[in-house]
Phi, psi and omega in degrees: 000112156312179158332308186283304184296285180310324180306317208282319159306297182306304164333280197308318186277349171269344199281312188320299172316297166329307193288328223251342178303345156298314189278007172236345157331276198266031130306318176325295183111343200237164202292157187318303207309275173352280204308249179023263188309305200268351159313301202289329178260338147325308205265352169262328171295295177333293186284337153290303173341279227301302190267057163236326188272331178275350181057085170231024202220355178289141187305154138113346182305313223248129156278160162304312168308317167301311174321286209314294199289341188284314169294291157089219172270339188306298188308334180295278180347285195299296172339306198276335149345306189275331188254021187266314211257340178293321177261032162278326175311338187267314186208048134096162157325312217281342193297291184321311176272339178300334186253003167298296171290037155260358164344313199279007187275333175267004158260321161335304159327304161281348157259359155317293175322304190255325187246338157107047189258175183248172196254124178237165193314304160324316177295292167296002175277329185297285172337299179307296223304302174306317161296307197293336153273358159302284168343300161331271198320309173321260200335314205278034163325090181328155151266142190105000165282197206267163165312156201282343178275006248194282169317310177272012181289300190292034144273287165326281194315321168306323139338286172345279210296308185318287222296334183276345160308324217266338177310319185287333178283312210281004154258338154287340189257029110299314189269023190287097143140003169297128166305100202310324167319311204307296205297317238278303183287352165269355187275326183273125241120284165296338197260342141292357173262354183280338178228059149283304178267029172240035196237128202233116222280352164304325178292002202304148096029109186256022202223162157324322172282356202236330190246042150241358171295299203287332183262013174262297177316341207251288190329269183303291210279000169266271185324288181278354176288336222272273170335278193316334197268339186276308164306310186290332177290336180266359156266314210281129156329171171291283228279013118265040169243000157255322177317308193282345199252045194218005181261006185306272182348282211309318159317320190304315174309309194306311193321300205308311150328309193288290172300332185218345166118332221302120162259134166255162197266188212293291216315294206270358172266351157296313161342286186286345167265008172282278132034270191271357192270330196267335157264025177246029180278303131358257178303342160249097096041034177307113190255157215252110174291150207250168173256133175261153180283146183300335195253036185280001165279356174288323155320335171268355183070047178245149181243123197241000000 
């Protein structure tokens, strides 16, 4: 198998793994914080194994200043962990991730800000095009849900969750040649000493169906997602690997249909193809042809 191929296998199986972590969210039983911590600590046992077997644990990888930016991005993470997963409870997976996936605009944002990057006319067309399919989603509340304030809670927090994602990227590309595993493990690391003490441990899994949810998310949806999706990146171009990172949503929904019933009504499913279409605009670097003026070859010293 080549490069392209195997990159490309790995992408679909990190994708996969991904789309389906909202359905063992709430299969859990347990509070967003709970779920959290223990995503984090199954997934810090993992992710040592791992980067103990690549010798990636040797003194001298990491400076203090990466460590500092590696916690962090640890703290983004985990953040965005929590309220991604607080709104599905609001407004269904498929809601949630559809609207999750504005990430690349806020990191676009942010990399203006910090890293100087420029934002061109393409870029902001794409950005409206993605409010204007937010704006869809809002109105389009199904009837028979949960309250509209209840809905647009689980809206927000997905926003939420994007902008800290997009916080966590803009400190991994501070961290550009750092071994990604290593940051993986200090952020869930990071994220068992912050809610250890919101964690609330009575509440624990008392049957075997209850901790194998939980030590599968911190295994699979950390540890291998993690391997796979990092590897595939480091096979793949960028634009098939934004192509490819559209099959998460799409997963989420079906899991969401299948597993809880969840129909989106016409209004968010235009939304969301509003949406995944301006980020995937984005992310392949589709570009918006501009109308030129009749008299711009003159401008070129050219005669017709």
């Amino acid at each position: 198998m080549n490069e392209i191929k195997r990159g490309t296998a790995e992408m679909t199986a990190a994708m996969l793994i991904s789309g389906t972590i909202g359905w063992f969210v709430l299969m859990s039983g347990q509070a967003v914080t709970d779920v959290v911590f223990w995503r984090c600590l199954f997934g810090a046992l993992t992710l040592l194994v791992i980067c103990a077997v690549m010798g990636l644990l040797r003194p001298g990888i990491l400076n203090l200043k990466s460590f500092a930016i590696a916690v962090g991005g640890g703290i983004a993470i985990v953040l965005n962990w929590l309220l991604l997963f607080a709104a599905y409870c609001h407004a269904s997976i498929s809601i949630a991730t559809t609207v999750y996936n504005t990430q690349p605009f806020m990191l676009l944002g942010l990399g203006a800000l910090f890293l100087g990057e420029r934002i061109t006319f393409t870029k902001l067309f794409w950005l409206a095009l993605a409010f204007a399919g937010m704006a869809v989603i809002v109105e389009g509340k199904p009837a028979g849900t949960a309250g509209m304030g209840s809905y647009a809670t689980g809206i927000l927090l997905s926003l939420g969750a994007a902008f800290c994602y997009a916080l966590a990227a803009i400190a991994a590309k501070w961290l550009k040649g750092t071994p990604p595993h290593l940051i993986a493990l200090i952020q869930v690391s990071t994220g068992i000493l912050m809610l250890a003490p919101f964690a609330n441990f009575s509440a624990a899994p008392q049957d075997m169906g209850g901790w194998s949810i939980l030590v599968t998310m911190g295994i699979v949806h950390t540890g291998v997602m993690y391997v796979l999706l990092y590897g595939a990146i480091q096979k793949l171009p960028t634009h098939l690997t934004g192509a490819l990172s559209f099959i998460y949503p799409i997963a989420a929904i079906v899991v969401d249909r299948l597993a809880f019933g969840h129909v989106l009504g016409v209004a968010q499913i235009a939304g969301a193809i509003i949406i995944l279409g301006a980020a995937a605009g984005m992310n392949l670097g589709w570009t918006i042809p501009l109308p030129r003026h009749k008299n711009d070859h003159l401008s070129k010293g050219t005669i017709e």
